[in-house]
C-alpha atoms as a printed R data frame, in Angstrom:
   type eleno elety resid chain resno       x       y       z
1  ATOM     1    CA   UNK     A     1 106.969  95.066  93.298
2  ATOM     2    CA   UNK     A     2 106.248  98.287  95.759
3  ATOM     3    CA   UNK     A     3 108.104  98.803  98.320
4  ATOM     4    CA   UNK     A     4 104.946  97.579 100.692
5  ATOM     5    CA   UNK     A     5 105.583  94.453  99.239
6  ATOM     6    CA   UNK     A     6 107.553  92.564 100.997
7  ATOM     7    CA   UNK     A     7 106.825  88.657 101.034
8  ATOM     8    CA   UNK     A     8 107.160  85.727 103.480
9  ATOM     9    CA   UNK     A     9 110.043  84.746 101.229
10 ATOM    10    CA   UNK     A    10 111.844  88.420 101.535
11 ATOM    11    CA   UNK     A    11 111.165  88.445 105.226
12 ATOM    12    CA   UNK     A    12 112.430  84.613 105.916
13 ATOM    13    CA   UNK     A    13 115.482  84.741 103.653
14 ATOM    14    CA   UNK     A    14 116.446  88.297 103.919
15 ATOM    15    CA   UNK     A    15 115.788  90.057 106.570
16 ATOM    16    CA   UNK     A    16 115.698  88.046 109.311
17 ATOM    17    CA   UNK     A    17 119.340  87.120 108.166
18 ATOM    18    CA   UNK     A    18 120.168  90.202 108.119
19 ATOM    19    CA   UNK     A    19 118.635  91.431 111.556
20 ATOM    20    CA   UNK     A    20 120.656  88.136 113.062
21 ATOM    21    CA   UNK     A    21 124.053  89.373 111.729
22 ATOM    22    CA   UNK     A    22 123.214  93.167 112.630
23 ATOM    23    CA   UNK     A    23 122.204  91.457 116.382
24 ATOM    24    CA   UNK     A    24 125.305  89.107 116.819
25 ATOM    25    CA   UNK     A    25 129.102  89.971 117.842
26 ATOM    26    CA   UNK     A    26 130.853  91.364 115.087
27 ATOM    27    CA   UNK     A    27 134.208  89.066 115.006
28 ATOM    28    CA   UNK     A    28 136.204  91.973 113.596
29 ATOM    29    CA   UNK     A    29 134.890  94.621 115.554
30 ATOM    30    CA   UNK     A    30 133.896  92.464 118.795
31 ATOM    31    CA   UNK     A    31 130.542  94.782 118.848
32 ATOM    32    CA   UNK     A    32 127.048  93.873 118.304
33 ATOM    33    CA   UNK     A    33 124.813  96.461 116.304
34 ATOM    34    CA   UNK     A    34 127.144  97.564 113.259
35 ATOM    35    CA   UNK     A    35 126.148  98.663 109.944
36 ATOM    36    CA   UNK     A    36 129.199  97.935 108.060
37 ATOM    37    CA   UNK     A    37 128.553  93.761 108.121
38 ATOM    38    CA   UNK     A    38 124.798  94.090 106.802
39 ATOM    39    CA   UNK     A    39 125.907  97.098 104.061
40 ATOM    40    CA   UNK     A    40 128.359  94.278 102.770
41 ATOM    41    CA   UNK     A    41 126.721  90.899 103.224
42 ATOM    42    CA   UNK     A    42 123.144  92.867 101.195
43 ATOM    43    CA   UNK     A    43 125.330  94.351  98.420
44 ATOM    44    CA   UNK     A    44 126.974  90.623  98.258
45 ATOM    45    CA   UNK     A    45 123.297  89.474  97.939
46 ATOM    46    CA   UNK     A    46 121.649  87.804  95.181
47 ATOM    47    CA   UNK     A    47 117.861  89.222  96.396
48 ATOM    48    CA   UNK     A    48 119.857  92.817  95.732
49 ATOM    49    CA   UNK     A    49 121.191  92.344  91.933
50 ATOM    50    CA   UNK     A    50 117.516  90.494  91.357
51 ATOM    51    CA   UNK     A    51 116.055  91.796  88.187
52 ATOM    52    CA   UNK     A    52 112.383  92.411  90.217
53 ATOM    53    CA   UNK     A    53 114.689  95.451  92.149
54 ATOM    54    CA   UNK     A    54 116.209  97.653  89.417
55 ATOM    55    CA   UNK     A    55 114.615 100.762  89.555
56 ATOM    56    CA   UNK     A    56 113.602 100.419  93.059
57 ATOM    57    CA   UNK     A    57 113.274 103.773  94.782
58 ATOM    58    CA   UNK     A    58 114.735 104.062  98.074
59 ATOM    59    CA   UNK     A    59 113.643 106.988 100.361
60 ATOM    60    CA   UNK     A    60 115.809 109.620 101.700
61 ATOM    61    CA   UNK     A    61 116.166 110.454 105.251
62 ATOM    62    CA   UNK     A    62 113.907 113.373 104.844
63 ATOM    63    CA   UNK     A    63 111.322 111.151 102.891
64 ATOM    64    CA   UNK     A    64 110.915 108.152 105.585
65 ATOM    65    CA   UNK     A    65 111.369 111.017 108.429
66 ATOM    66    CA   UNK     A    66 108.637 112.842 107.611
67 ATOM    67    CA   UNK     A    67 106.157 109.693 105.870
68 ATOM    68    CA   UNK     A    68 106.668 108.351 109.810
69 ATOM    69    CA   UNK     A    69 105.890 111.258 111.123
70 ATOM    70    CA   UNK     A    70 102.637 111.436 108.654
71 ATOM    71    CA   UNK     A    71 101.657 108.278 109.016
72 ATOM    72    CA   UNK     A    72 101.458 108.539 112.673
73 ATOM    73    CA   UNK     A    73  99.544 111.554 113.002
74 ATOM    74    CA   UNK     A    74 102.151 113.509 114.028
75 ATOM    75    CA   UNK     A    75 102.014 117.200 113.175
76 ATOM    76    CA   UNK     A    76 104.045 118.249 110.973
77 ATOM    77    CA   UNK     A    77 104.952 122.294 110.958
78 ATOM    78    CA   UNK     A    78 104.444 124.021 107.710
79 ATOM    79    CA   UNK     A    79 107.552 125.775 106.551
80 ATOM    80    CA   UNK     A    80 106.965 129.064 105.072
81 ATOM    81    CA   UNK     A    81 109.475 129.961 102.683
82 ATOM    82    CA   UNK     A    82 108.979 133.725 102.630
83 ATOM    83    CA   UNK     A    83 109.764 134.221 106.702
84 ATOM    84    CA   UNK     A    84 113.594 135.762 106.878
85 ATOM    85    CA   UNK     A    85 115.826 136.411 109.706
C-alpha cells in the first residue's frame, strides 16, 4: 500500500474517528484541537500495528513542506550551497 492509498475503509474507520476526537472537548484538558488524544488513541490502534503498515515511510516536516509547496506550483528558491556570509 502507498501512501496515496488510502481506502473508503481507512477513511470511514480511521480517520474520521480520529478527526471527531481531535474536534471534540478534551475531558482532561477541557480543550478542543489537541494532539496528545489522537497520538494515543492511533498508537492504541489496531489499523497502526497492521502487518500492510510496517515499513511505511512517513515524511518529515521538510518532505510534506516542500512536496505541498511543489505540488501547488509554488516556487520553490534554489539554495546554493557555495553562497557564505
Amino acid at each position: 500500500m502507498s501512501i496515496l492509498d488510502v481506502t473508503q475503509d481507512i477513511e470511514t474507520n480511521v480517520i474520521i474517528p480520529l478527526a471527531n476526537l481531535f474536534k471534540s472537548i478534551d475531558p482532561v484538558t477541557n480543550k478542543a484541537f489537541e494532539i496528545k488524544p489522537i497520538i494515543i488513541k492511533l498508537l492504541a490502534s489496531e489499523h497502526f500495528y497492521d502487518i500492510a503498515n510496517i515499513g511505511s515511510i512517513i515524511k518529515s516536516s521538510a518532505e510534506f513542506t516542500i512536496g505541498t509547496l511543489r505540488f501547488l506550483n509554488f516556487p520553490v528558491p534554489l539554495i546554493n550551497t557555495s553562497l557564505r556570509i
